[in-house]
NUNU-967793 format. One line per field, with one value per residue: residue number from 1; y, x negated, z negated of N, C-alpha, C, O in turn. Coordinates in steps of 0.001 Angstrom, whole numbers, plus 500000, padded with zeros to 6 digits. Layout:
seq NUM	... $
npy Y	... $
npx X	... $
npz Z	... $
capy Y	... $
capx X	... $
capz Z	... $
cpy Y	... $
cpx X	... $
cpz Z	... $
opy Y	... $
opx X	... $
opz Z	... $
//
This chain:
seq 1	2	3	4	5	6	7	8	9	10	11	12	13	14	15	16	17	18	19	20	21	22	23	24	25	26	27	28	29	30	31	32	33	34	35	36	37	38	39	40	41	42	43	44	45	46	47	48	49	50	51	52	53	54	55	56	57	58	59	60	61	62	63	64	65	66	67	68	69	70	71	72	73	74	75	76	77	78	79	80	81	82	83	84	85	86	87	88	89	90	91	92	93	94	95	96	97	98	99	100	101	102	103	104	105	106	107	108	109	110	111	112	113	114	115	116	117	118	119	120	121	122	123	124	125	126	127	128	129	130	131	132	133	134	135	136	137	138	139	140	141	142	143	144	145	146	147	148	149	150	151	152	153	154	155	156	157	158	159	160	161	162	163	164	165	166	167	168	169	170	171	172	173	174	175 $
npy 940545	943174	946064	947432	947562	948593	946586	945536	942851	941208	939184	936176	936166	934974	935924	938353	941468	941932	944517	945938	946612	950047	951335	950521	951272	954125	954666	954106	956739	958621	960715	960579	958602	956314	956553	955887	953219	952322	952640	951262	948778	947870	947530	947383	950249	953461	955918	958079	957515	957066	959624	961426	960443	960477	963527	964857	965390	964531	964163	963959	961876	960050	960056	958656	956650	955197	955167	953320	951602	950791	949961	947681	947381	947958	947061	946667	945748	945339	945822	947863	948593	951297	953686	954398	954400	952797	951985	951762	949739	949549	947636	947040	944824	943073	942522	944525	944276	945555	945062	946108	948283	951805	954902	956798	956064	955502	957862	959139	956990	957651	960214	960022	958325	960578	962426	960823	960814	962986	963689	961771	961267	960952	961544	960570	957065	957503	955860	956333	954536	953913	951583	949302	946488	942386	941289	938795	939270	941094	939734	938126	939908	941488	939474	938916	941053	940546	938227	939990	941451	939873	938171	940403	940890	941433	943161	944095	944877	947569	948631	950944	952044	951235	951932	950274	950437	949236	949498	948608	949258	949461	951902	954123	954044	955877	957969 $
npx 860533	859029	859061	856869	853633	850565	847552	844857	844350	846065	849387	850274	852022	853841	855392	854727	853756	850588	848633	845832	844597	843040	844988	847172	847371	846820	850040	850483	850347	851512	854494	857133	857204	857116	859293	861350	860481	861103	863912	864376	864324	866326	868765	869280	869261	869652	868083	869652	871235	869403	868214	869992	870305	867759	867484	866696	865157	866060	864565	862042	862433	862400	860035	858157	858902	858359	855583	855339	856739	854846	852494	853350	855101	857957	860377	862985	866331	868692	870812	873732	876830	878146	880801	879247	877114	873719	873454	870086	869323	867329	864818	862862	859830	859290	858275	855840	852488	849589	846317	843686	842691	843443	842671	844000	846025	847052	848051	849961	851903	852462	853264	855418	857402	857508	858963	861771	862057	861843	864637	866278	869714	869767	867561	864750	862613	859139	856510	853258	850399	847757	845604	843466	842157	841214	839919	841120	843099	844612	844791	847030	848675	849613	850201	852852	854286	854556	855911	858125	859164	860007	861784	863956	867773	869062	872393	876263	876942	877920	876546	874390	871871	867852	864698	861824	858074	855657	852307	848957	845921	842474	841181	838328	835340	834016	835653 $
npz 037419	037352	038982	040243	039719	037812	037126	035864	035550	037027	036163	037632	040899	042892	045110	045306	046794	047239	046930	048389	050278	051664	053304	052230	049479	049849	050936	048553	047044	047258	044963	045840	048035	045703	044454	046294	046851	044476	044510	046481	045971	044599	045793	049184	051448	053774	055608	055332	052834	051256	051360	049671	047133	046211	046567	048605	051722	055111	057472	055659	054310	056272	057251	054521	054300	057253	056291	054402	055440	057756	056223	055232	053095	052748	054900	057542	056679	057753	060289	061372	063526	064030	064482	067400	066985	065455	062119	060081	057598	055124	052791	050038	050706	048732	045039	044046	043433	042173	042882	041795	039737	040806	040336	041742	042494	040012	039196	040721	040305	037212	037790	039406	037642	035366	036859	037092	034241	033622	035027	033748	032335	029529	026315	026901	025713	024199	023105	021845	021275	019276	018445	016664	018312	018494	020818	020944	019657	021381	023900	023049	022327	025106	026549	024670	025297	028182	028120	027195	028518	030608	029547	029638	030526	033724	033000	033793	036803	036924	034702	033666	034831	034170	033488	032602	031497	030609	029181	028741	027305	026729	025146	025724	024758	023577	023572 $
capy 940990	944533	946779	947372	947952	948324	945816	944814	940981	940613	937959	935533	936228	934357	936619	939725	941711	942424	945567	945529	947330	951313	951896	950205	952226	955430	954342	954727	957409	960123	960110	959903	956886	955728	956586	955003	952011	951803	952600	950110	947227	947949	947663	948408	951557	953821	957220	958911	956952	957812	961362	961547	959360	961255	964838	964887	965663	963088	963827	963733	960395	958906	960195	958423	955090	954842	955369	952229	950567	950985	949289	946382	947581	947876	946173	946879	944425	945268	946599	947906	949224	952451	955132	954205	954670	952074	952428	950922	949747	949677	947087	946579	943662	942139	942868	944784	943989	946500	943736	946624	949721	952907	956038	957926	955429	955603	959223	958934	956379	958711	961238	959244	958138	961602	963341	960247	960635	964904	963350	960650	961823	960712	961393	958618	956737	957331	956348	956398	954460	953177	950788	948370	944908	941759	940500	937706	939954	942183	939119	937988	941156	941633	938072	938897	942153	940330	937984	940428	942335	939095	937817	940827	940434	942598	943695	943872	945839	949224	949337	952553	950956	951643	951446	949970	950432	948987	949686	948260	949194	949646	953511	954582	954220	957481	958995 $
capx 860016	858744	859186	855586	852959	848949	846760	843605	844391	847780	850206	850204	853244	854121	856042	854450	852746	849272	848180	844531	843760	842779	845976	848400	846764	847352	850749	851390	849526	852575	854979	858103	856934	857088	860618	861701	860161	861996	865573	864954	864324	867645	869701	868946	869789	869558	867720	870941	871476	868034	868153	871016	870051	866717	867842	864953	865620	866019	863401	861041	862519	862256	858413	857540	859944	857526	854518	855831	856733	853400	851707	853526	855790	859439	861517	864367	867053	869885	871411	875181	876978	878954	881072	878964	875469	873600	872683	869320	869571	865492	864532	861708	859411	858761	857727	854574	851483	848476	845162	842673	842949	842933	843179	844870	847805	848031	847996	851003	852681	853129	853681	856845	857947	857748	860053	862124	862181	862580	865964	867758	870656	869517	866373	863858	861626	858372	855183	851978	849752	846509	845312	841901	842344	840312	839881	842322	844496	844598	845465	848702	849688	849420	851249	854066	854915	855244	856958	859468	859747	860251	863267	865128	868329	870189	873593	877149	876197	878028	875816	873408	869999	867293	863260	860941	857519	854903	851130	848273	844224	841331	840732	837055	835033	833226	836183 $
capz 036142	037222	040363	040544	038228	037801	035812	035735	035473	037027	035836	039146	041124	043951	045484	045390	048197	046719	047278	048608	051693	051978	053442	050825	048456	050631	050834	047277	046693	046939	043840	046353	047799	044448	043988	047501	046569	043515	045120	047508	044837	043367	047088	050786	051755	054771	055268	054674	051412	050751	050774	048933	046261	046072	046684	049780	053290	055711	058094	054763	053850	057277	057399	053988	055217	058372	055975	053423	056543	058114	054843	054858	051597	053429	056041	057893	056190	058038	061412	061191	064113	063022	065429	068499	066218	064364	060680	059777	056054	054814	051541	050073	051579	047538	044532	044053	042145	042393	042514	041317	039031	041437	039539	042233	042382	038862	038525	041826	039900	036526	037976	039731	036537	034759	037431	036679	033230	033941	035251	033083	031256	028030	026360	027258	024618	024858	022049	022120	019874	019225	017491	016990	018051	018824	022364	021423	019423	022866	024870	022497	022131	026099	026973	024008	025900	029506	028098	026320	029559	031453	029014	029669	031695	033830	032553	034141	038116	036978	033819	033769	035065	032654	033720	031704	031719	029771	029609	028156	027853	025907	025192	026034	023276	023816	023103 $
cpy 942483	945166	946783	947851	948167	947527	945309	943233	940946	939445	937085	935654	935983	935210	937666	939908	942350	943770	945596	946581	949423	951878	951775	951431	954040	955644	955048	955933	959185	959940	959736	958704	955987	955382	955855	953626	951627	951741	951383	949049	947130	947398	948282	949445	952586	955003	958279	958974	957481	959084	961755	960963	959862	962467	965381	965051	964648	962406	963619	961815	959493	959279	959045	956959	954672	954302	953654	951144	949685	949477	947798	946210	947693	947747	946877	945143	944130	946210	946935	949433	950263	953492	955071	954396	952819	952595	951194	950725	949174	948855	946893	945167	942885	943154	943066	945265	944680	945533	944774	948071	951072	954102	957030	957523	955221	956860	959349	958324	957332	959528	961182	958704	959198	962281	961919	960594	961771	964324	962516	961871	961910	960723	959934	958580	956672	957126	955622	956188	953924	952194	949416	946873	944042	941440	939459	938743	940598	941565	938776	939092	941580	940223	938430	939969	941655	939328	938656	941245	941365	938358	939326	940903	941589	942607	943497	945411	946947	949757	950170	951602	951441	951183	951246	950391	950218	948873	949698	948402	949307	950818	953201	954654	955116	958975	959204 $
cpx 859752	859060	857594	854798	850999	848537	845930	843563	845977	848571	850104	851682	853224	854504	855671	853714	851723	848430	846609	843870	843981	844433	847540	848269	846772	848943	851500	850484	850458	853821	856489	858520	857750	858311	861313	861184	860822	863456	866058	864725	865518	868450	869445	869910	869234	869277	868643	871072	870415	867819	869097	870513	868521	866131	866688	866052	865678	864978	862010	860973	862341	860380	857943	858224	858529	855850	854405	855907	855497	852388	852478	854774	856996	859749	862372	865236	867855	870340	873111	875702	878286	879268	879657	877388	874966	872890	871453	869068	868090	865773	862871	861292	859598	858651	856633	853467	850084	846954	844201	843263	842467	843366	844283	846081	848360	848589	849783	851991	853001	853709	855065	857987	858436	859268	861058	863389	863017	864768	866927	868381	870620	867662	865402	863055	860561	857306	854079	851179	848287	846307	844029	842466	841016	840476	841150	843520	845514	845339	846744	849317	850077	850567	852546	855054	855421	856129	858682	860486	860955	861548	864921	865829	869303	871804	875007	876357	876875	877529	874975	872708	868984	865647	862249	859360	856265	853272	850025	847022	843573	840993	838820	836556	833947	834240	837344 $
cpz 036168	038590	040916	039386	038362	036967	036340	036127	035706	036933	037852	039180	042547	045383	046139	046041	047057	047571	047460	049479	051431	052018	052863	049876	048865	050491	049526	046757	046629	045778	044803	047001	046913	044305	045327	047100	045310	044111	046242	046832	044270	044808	048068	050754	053405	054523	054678	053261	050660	050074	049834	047397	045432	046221	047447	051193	053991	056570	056738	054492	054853	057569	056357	053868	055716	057469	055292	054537	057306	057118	054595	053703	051725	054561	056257	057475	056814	059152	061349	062284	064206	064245	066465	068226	065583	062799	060390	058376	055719	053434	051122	050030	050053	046707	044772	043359	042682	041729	041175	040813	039975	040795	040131	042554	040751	038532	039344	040541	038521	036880	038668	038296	035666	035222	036920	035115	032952	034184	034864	032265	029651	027907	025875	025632	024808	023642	022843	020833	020132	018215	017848	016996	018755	020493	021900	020184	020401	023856	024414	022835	023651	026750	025923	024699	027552	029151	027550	027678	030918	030999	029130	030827	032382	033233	033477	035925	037966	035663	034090	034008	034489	033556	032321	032291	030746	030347	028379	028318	026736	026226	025505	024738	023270	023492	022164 $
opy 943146	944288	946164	948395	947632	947601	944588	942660	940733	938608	937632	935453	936731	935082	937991	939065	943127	943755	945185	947200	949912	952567	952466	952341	954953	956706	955880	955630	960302	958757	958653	957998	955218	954220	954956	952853	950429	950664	950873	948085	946263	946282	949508	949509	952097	955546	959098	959986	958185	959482	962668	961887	959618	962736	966199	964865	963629	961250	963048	960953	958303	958463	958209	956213	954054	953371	952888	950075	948476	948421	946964	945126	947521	948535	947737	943985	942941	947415	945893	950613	949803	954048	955964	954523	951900	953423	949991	951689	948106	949181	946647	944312	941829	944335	942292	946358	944196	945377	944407	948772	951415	954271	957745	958240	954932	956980	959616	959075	957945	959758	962141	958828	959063	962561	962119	960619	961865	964652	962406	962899	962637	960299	958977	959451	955806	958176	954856	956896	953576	952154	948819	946250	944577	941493	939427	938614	940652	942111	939020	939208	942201	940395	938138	939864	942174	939350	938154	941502	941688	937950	939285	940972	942381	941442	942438	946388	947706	950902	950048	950468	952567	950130	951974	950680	951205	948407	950426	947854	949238	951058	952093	955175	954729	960167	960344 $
opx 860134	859400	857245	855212	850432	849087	846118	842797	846865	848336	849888	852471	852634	853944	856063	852849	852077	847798	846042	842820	845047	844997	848555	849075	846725	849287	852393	849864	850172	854154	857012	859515	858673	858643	862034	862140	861077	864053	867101	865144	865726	868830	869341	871014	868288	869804	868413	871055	870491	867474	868708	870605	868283	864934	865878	867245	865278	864566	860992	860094	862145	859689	857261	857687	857700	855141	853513	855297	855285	851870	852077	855307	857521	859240	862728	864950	868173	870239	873760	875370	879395	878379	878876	876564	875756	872003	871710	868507	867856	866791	861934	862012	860203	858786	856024	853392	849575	846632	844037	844091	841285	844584	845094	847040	849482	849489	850740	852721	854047	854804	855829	859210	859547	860254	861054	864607	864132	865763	868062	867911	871206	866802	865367	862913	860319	857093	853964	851090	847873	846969	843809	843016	840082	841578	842139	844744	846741	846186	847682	850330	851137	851630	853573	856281	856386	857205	859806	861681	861910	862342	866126	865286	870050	872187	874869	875610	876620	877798	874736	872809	869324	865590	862079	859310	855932	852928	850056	846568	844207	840539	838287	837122	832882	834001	837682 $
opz 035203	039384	041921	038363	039315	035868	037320	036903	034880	037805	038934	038257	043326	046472	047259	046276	046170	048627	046447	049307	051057	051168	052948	049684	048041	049972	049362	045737	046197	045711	044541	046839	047183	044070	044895	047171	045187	044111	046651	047474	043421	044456	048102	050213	054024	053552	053788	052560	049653	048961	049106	046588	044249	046130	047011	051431	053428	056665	057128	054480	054604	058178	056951	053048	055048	057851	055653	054546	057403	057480	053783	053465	050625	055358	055452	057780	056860	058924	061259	062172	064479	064891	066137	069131	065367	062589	060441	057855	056284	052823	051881	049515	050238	047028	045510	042798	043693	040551	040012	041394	039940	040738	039542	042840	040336	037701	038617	039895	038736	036368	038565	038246	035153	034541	035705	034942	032439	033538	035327	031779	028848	028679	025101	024774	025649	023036	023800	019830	021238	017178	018902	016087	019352	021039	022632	020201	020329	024563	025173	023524	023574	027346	026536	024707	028114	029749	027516	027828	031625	031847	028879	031930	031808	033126	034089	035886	038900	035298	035291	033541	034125	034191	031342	033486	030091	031433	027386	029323	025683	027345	025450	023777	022790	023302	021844 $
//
């Protein structure tokens, strides 16, 4: 359904490594991270692939590998023995669902998305609205959106890949 995401009340997902401990949360706490953890949800790949793929150095990408690794958040998937080397092809362990709202992985996580965004070919869609609802207006409207996210299907595998990202709260009412 998502690559990873923050929420308050996360949908139950079987699957997914729950982010919890100090050092998960360290983890994602750099925006490249961010973007490694997305590249590897799409298809293992190897530091090489990595850097390439994320216009980063290699020793950078094998530092923030180890870090993801470390945390529990990527695997080695795959050994392949190449011109007298091996290539280690890295995936990520699961989907991943953020238990508790930490500001400094959300701030990480925009700020992963932005450069992102800085880089599609086409310009992205982006609004921003408000609007007053009830507690159970809040929750439909909240369940109609995972399910809309959750009916959509991937495409033919050399279609453009497209991120979604949907986000839901209650503004501050102070401000």
């Amino acid at each position: 359904m998502y690559a990873f995401g923050v929420t308050r009340t996360p949908p139950p997902d079987p699957t997914a490594v729950r982010i919890s401990s100090p050092a998960q949360h360290r983890a994602l706490a750099h925006p490249l991270r961010h973007r490694v953890l997305l590249a590897l949800g799409r298809q293992p790949a190897t530091i090489s692939q990595l850097a390439v793929i994320l216009d980063s150095g290699k020793g950078t990408i094998a530092y923030h590998l180890r870090v993801l690794r470390d945390a529990g958040l990527v695997r080695v998937a795959e050994l392949k023995q190449v011109r007298g080397g091996t290539e280690v092809y890295y995936r990520r362990t699961a989907p991943i669902q953020v238990d508790a709202y930490d500001p400094a992985g959300t701030q990480a996580l925009l700020h992963a998305v932005s450069e992102e965004m800085t880089a599609s070919p086409r310009d992205p869609l982006v609004l921003l609205r408000s609007v007053r609802l009830t507690d159970a207006q809040a929750e439909q409207l909240s369940a109609t959106l995972t399910a809309l996210v959750a009916e959509v299907a991937d495409g033919e595998p050399e279609a453009p890949r497209h991120t979604l990202m949907i986000t839901m709260y209650q503004a501050d009412p102070a401000g």
